[in-house]
C-alpha positions, 0 to 999 in steps of 0.5 A: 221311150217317150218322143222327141220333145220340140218346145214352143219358146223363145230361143235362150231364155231361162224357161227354154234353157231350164227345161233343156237341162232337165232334161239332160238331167233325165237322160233325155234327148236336148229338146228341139225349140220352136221360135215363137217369132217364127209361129207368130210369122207363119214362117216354120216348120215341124218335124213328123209326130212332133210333142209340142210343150208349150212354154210362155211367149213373155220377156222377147220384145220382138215377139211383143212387138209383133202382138202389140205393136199394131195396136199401140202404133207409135207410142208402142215400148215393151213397158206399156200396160195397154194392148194386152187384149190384142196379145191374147188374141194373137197368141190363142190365134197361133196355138189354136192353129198348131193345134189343127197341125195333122200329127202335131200333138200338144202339152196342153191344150189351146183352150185350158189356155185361152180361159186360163189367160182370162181371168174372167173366164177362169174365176167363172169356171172355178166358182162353177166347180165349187172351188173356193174364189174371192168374190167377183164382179160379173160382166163388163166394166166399161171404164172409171166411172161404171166402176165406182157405180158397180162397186157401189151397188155390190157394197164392196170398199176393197178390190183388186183391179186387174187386166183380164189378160195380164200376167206379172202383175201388169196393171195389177191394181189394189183399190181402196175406198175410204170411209169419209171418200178417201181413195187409195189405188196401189199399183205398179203402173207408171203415169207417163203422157197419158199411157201406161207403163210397167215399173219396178216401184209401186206407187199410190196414187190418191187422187180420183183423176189418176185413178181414172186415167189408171182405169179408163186406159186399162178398160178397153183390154177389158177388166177383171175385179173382184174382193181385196181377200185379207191375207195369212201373214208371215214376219208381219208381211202378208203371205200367199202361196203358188202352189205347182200342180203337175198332172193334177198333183201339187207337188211344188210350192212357194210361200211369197210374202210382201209388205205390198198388196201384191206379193210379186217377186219382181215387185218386192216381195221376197220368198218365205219360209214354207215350214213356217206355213205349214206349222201355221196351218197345222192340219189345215195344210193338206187342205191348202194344197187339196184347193190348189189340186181342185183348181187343177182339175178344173184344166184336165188337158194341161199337164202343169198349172201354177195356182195362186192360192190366197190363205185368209188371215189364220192360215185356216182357209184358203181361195184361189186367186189365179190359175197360170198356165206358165206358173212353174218358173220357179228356180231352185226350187223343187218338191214337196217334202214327201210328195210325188215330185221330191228332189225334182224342179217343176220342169224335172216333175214334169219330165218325170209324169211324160216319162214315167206314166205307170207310176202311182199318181198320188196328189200330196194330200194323199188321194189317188188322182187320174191319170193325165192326158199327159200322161197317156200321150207319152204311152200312145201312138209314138214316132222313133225321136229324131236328133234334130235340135232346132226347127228351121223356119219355112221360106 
């Protein structure tokens, strides 16, 4: 019998709620939740042998507060763009010490996280592992100026400008140089008395002092730039993938298509049709979702990763734009036709891999992959499951 489960969350939002009745749906105990407020207060505590699962602190202003608020003073508001670097700090800061908890055992690994939180990181353990990755800028990129400079020597006209710790698409930039010394910057950031604001729209901006303000606000969280990959397309829109990888497995994907160099949901994209990608990739397909589960690898101690992969133009080949560490919210949808997680949500899959490890861990291409750590955590050294529903923070 797999143990208690707690999760690291805030308290009635659809992530904690989702996984709670996927885990009713599994006949499993209601999963006590610790509030990511009081973790980042110090204030709480755990029950004896917890399994932690780590679910994404985003989307609670006072959790926001607490990590940015210090650094943006005054002009803080939960839209702002900036303190993004003061956030991960803070965030890796709380994992790392429940890590060090004496019989506390997490659903992850606090360090897969921190390099999956920076995409720097990330895109340089990805191309190490031979994983294919758009072309990126190494090292610092101080602000506009040293930007255009290192843009310049590398040859490159078409980039992706992005925050190293961002996530959503926050800050997110799409860079175009024309060539008669035309600039385009699409973006969602808002403009406002010299900050930085998230905003449902995306705009364009066109002119070299906008753009600069953009970048020289967002350089001091540090930055992560690399190629503008031409993308597969789908309905005339430009299509990308996030592919679900659950204990190295691709077992849930999502064809996101957009008029917008950004494919986000939230930004106007829309869902495609995953068997128009498939017909479109023909006996490329399997190859598709092999990337996906080489970049999986490459984070062996995390039982799920959400991999943004880029199909170039063709549906013939594909890169790996991202890997998230909190990329399975995805309602509604569940596994791939004939894979390892059919019928299943993200969170029911994984339930399912913490639940029922002696199953055979067959990817979707058809080889055979490891078993997990996951895996092995929901075999080893197991405390009876408390009834206890919620934990209460420490006076």
């Amino acid at each position: 019998m797999p143990p208690q489960l707690t999760v690291l969350g805030n308290p009635g939002h659809r992530r904690v709620a989702l996984f709670a009745a996927a885990a009713r749906a599994a006949g499993l105990p209601e999963p006590a939740v610790l509030p990511w407020l009081d973790v980042l207060r110090g204030r709480y505590r755990l029950p004896e042998g917890a399994l932690l699962r780590i679910e994404s602190p985003g989307e609670e202003p006072e959790v926001d507060r607490l990590l940015r608020g210090p650094v943006l003073g005054a002009g803080y508001a939960p839209t702002r763009v900036e303190g993004t670097a003061a956030w991960y700090t803070g965030v890796m800061a709380a994992l790392r010490e429940l890590a060090a908890r004496p019989g506390v055992r997490l659903l992850g690994d606090p360090e897969e996280i921190a390099v999956m939180f920076d995409k720097r990181r990330a895109h340089a353990l990805l191309s190490e592992a031979g994983v294919p990755v758009p072309r990126a800028l190494g090292g610092e990129v101080t602000g506009w100026s040293h930007l255009r400079e290192r843009l310049a020597e590398a040859g490159l006209h078409r980039v992706f400008v992005k925050p190293a710790h961002g996530s959503s698409a926050s800050g997110v930039t799409a860079l175009e140089f024309g060539p008669r010394g035309q600039l385009l910057a699409t973006t969602s950031v808002e403009l406002a008395d010299g900050s930085l604001h998230n905003s449902l729209r995306v705009r364009r901006y066109r002119t070299e002092r906008e753009v600069a303000a953009i970048i020289d606000r967002l350089a001091p969280d540090g930055l992560h730039v690399e190629q503008w990959i031409p993308k597969a397309s789908q309905s005339g829109r430009a299509a990308d993938l996030r592919i679900v990888a659950v204990s190295g497995r691709a077992t849930h994907a999502v064809v996101r298509t957009s008029t917008q160099p950004m494919t986000n949901l939230h930004l106007g994209g829309a869902r495609g049709s995953l068997d128009q990608a498939r017909e479109a990739a023909g006996a490329a397909w399997s190859s598709i979702l092999e990337t996906a589960e080489r970049a999986a690898a490459c984070f062996p101690a995390s039982p799920m990763v959400g991999v943004d992969v880029l199909p170039t133009t063709g549906w013939r080949r594909a890169l790996v734009g991202e890997v998230n560490a909190f990329g399975d919210l995805l309602p509604n949808l569940t596994g791939l036709p004939g894979g390892p997680a059919e019928g299943l949500d993200t969170y029911g899959a994984q339930l399912a891999a913490l639940t029922a490890p002696s199953r055979p861990l067959h990817s979707a291409t058809g080889r055979t992959v490891p078993a997990s750590r996951l895996d092995r955590a929901s075999q080893t050294d197991h405390t009876e499951p408390t009834n206890q529903q919620i934990t209460e923070p420490a006076r």
